[in-house]
C-alpha positions as CSV (number, residue, x, y, z in Angstrom):
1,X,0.0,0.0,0.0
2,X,2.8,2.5,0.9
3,X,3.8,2.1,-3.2
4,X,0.3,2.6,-4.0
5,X,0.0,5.5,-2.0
6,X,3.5,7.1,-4.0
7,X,2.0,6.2,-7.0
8,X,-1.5,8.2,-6.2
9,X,0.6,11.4,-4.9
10,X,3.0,11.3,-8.5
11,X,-0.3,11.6,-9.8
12,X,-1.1,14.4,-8.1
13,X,-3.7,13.4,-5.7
14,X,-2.7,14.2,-2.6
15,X,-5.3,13.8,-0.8
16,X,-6.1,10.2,-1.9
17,X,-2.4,9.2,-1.3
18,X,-2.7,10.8,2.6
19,X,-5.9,8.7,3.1
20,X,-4.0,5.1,1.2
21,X,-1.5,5.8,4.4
22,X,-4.4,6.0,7.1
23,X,-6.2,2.7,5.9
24,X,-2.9,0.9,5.7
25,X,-2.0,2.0,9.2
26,X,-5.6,1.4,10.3
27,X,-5.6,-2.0,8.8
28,X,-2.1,-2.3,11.0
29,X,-3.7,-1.7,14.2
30,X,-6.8,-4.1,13.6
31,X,-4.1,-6.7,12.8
32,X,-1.9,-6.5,15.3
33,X,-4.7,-6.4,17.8
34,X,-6.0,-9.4,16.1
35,X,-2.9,-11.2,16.2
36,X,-1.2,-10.6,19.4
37,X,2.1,-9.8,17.6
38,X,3.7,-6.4,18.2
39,X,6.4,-7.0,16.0
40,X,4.2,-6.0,12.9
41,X,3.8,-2.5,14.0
42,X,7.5,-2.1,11.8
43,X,5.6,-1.8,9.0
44,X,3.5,1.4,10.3
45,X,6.7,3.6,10.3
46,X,6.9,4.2,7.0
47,X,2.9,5.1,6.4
48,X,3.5,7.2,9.2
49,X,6.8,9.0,8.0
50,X,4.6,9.4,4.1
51,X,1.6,11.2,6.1
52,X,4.2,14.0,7.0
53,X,6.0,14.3,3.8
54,X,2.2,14.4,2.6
55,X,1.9,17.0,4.4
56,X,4.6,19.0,4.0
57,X,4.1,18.8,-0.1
58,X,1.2,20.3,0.9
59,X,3.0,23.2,3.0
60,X,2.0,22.1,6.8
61,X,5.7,21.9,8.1
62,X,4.6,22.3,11.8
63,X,2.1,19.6,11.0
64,X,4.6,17.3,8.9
65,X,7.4,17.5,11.4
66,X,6.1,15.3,14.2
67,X,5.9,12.1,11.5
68,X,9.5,12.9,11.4
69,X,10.4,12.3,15.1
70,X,10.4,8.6,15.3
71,X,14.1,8.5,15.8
72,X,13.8,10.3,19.4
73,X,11.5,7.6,20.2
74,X,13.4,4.6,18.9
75,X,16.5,5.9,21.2
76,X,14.7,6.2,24.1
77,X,12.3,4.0,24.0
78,X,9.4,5.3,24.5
79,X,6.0,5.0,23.5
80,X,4.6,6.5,20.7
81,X,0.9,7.0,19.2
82,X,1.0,6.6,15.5
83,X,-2.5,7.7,14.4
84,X,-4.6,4.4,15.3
85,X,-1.2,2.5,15.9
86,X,0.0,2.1,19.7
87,X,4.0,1.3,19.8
88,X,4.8,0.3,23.4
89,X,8.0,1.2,24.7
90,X,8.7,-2.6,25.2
91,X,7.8,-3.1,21.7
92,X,10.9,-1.4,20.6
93,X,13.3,-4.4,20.5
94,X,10.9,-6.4,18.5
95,X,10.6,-4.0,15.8
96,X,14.1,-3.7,15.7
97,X,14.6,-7.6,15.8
98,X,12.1,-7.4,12.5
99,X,14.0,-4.8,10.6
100,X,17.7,-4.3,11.7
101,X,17.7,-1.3,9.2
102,X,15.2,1.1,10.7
103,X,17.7,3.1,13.2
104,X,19.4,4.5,9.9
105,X,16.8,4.9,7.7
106,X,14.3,7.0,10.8
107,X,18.1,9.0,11.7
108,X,17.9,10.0,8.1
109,X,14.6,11.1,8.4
110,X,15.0,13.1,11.5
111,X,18.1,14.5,9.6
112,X,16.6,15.2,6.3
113,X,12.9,15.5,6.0
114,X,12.2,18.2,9.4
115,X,15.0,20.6,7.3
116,X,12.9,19.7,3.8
117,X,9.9,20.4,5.1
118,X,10.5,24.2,6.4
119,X,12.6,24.7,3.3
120,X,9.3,23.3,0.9
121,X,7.2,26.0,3.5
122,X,9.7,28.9,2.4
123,X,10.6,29.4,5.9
124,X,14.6,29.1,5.6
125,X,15.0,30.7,9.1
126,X,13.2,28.0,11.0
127,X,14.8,25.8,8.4
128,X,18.6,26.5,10.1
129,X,16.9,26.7,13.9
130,X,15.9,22.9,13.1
131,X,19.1,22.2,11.9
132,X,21.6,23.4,14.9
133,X,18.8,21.2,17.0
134,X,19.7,18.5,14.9
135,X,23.5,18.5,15.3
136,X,23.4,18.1,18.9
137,X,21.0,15.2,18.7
138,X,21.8,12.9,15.9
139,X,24.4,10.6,15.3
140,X,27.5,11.3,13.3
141,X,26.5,9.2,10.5
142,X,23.3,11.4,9.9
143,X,25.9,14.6,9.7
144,X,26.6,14.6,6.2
145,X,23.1,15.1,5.4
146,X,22.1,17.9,8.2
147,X,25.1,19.7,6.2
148,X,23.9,19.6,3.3
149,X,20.5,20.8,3.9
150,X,22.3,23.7,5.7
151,X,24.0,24.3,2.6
152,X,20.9,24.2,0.0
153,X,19.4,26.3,2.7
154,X,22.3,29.0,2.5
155,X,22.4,29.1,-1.4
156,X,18.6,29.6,-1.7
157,X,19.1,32.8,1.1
158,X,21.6,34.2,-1.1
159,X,24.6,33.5,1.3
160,X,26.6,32.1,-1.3
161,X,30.1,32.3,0.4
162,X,29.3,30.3,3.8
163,X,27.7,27.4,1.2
164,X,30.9,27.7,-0.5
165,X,32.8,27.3,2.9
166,X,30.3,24.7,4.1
167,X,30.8,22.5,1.3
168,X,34.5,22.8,0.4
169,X,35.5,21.3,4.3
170,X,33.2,18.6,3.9
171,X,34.8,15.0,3.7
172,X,31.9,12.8,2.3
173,X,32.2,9.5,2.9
174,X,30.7,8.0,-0.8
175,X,30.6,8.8,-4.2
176,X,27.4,10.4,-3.9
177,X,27.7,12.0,-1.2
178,X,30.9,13.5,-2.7
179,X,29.3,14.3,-6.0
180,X,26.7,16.7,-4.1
181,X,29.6,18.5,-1.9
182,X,31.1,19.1,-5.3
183,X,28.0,19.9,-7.3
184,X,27.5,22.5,-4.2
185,X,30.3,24.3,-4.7
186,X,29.9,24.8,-8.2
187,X,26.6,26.3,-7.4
188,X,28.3,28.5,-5.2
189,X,30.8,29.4,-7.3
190,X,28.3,30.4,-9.9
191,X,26.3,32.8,-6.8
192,X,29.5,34.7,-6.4
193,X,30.3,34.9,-10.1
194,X,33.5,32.5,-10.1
195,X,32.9,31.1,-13.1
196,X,36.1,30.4,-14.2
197,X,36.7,27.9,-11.4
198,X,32.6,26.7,-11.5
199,X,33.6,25.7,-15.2
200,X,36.9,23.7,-14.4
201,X,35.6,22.0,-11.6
202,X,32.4,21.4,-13.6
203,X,33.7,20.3,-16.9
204,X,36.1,17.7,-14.7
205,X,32.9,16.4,-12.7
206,X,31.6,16.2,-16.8
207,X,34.5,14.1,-17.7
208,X,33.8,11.6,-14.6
209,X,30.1,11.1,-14.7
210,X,30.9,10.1,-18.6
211,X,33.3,8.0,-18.7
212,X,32.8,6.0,-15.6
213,X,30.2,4.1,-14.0
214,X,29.9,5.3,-10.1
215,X,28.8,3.4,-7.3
216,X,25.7,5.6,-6.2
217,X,23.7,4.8,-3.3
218,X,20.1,4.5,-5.6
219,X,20.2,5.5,-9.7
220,X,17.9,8.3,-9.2
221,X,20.6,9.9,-6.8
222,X,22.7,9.4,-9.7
223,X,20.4,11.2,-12.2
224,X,19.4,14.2,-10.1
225,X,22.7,15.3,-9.7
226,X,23.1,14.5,-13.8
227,X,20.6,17.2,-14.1
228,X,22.1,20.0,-11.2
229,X,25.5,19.0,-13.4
230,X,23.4,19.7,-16.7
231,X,21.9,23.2,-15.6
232,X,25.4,24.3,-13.9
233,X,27.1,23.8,-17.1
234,X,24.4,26.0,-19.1
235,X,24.8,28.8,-17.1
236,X,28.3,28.8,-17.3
237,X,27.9,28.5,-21.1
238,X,29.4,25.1,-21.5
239,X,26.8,23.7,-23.9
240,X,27.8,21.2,-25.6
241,X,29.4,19.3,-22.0
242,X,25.9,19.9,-20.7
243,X,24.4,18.1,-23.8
244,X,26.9,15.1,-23.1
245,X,25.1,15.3,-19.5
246,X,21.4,15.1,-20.6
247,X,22.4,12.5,-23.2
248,X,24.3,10.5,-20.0
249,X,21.1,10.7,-18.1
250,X,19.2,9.5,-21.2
251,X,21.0,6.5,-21.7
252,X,20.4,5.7,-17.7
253,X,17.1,6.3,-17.7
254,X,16.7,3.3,-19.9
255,X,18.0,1.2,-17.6
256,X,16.8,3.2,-14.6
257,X,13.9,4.8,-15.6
258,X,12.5,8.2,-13.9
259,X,9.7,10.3,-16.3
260,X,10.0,13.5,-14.9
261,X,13.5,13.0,-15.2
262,X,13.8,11.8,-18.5
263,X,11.5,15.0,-19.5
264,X,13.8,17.3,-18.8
265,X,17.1,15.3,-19.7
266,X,15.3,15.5,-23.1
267,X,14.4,18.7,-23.4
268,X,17.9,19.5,-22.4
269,X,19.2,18.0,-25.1
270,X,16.1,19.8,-27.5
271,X,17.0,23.5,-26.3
272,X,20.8,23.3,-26.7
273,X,20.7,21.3,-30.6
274,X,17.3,22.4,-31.6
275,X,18.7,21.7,-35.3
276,X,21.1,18.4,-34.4
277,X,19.8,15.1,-37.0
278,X,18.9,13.4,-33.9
279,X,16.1,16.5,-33.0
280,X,13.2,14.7,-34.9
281,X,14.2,11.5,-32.6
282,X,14.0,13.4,-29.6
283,X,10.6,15.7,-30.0
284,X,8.7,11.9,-30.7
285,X,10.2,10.3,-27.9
286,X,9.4,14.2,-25.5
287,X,5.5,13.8,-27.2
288,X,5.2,9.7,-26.0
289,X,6.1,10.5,-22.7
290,X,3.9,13.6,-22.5
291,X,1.3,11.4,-24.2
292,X,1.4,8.4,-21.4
293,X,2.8,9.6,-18.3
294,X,0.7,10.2,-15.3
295,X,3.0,12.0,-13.1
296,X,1.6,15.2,-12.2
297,X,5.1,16.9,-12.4
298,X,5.3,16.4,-16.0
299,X,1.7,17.0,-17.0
300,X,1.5,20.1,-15.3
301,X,4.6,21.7,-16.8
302,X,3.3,21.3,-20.1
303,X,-0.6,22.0,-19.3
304,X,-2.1,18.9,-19.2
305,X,-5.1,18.4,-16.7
306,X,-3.5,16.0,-14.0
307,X,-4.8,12.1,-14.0
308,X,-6.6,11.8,-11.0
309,X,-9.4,9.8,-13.2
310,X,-7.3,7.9,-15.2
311,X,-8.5,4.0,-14.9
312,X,-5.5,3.3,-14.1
313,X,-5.4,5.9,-11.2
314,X,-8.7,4.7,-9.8
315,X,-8.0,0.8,-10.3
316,X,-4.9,1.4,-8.0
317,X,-7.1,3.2,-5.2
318,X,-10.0,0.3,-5.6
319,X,-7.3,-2.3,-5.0
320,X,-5.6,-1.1,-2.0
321,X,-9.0,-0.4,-0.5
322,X,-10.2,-3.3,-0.8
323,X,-6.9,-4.6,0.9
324,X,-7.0,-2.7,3.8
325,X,-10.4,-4.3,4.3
326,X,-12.3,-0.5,4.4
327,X,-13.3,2.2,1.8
328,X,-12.7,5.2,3.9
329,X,-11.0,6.4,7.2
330,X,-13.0,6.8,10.4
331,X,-13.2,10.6,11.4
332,X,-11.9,9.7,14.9
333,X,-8.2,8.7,13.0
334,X,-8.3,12.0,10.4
335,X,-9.1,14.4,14.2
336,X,-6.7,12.5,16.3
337,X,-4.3,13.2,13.2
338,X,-4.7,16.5,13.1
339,X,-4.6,17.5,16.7
């Protein structure tokens, strides 16, 4: 249900996609009642964390951020109220027993998606309060990313040289993680009109991300930065090395492959050869996917009405309804959500 539930929000339904996470953590609570088995409340974490970045897509951080607090929880073991769910604070070790990955992946969520959320709400002040909260709390291993998010927030404020600073004394333990520090400072560079050194150290970023096959933690991590590389280049007027970029995120997003992504990678490639033999190639394969794809991202940036009613769409919702075993959410679990 939880990939039902992403599919419905890429679609643009919001809404739908918030209510997919209530009846899967509803159905949760019935069934562990039922059963007796605590240890099957793991899988209400991660409804739980999508209601909050539900909500902040929707521009509620105050209301997204508590979804992100689980870590504090897990540490101390507490108890915690999960909409219908209740995690006892002995059923900690049984969750953990069930899922030895959960510490990292609700650290990175404490680290990454309270500093999103303000930053989606356009509040970069509360943005940087969260984060110097964050530094005395997490571990070390969720650092890299609380930096980060300081740095993005820096750049969008216009404080070019402390991102610079920031992201020049970093040592990032992987290649992606490396590949963002780096892709950082260029951006920086760029702000405080360095582009001399934004095009060297972009056009040797070019080079690797070419001719070599990096270890990335997920492909799409690997294709976002393709594009930040791709629009870096352009506005330091390297065309043609930001061509070879959208034409090296092309070629993974057939083996990888990301619409919304692809979209642009294409239309990268359209603006900067409009004339190039391969053009025709490139506008049929830009109208297909513009023609099919029901992400919301890519329909709206080219004026079509999002697919909320597709079949498709609607199928999706039927089936995980009729999974969870209810058609709608009982009003007591939407007010206790929102209080």
């Amino acid at each position: 249900m939880n990939l039902a539930a992403l599919v419905v929000a890429h679609s643009g339904d919001v809404k739908t996609a918030e209510r997919l996470c209530w009846l899967q953590l509803e159905w949760l609570a019935r069934l562990s009642s039922d059963s007796g088995e605590s240890f099957i409340l793991h899988n209400t974490l991660q409804p739980w964390i999508n209601v909050g970045r539900l909500r902040a897509l929707q521009g509620d951080a105050d209301g997204a951020r508590r979804h992100f607090l689980l870590a504090e929880y897990m540490r101390d073991r507490r108890a915690v109220q999960l909409g219908p769910c209740s995690i006892l604070a002995g059923a900690w070790p049984l969750i953990l027993a069930a899922e030895p990955e959960i510490p990292g992946v609700l650290w990175n969520v404490y680290a990454i998606d309270q500093v999103k959320a303000y930053m989606r709400s356009g509040d970069p002040a509360r943005a940087l309060a969260v984060i110097s909260g964050l530094r005395r709390v997490a571990p070390p291993a969720s650092h890299p990313f609380i930096t980060e998010g300081e740095i993005l927030i820096l750049l969008r404020s216009g404080r070019a040289k402390e991102a610079l600073d920031k992201a020049t004394n970093v040592t990032p333990e992987r290649p992606s993680s490396e590949m963002a520090f780096l892709l950082h400072q260029v951006a920086a560079m760029v702000a405080l009109g360095h582009e001399g050194r934004a095009r060297r150290l972009a056009i040797s970023l070019t080079a690797l991300v070419t001719r070599t096959d990096l270890e990335y933690a997920t492909p799409g991590t690997f294709l976002r930065h393709l594009k930040q590389l791709g629009l870096l280049l352009e506005k330091v007027s390297e065309f043609n090395y930001a061509r070879a970029i959208y034409l090296r995120g092309l070629e993974v997003c057939d083996k990888h492959e990301d619409e919304p992504l692809r979209l642009e990678f294409v239309e990268g490639v359209l603006r900067l050869a409009p004339n190039d033999a391969a053009s025709a190639k490139w506008r049929s394969r830009r109208d297909d996917l513009l023609g099919r794809s029901l992400y919301f991202e890519v329909r709206r940036k080219n004026g079509i009405r999002a697919a909320h009613d597709h079949p498709s769409i609607r199928h999706l919702v039927a089936a995980a309804e009729s999974m969870s075993g209810c058609s709608s959410v009982s009003s007591k679990a939407l007010r206790s959500s929102r209080a």
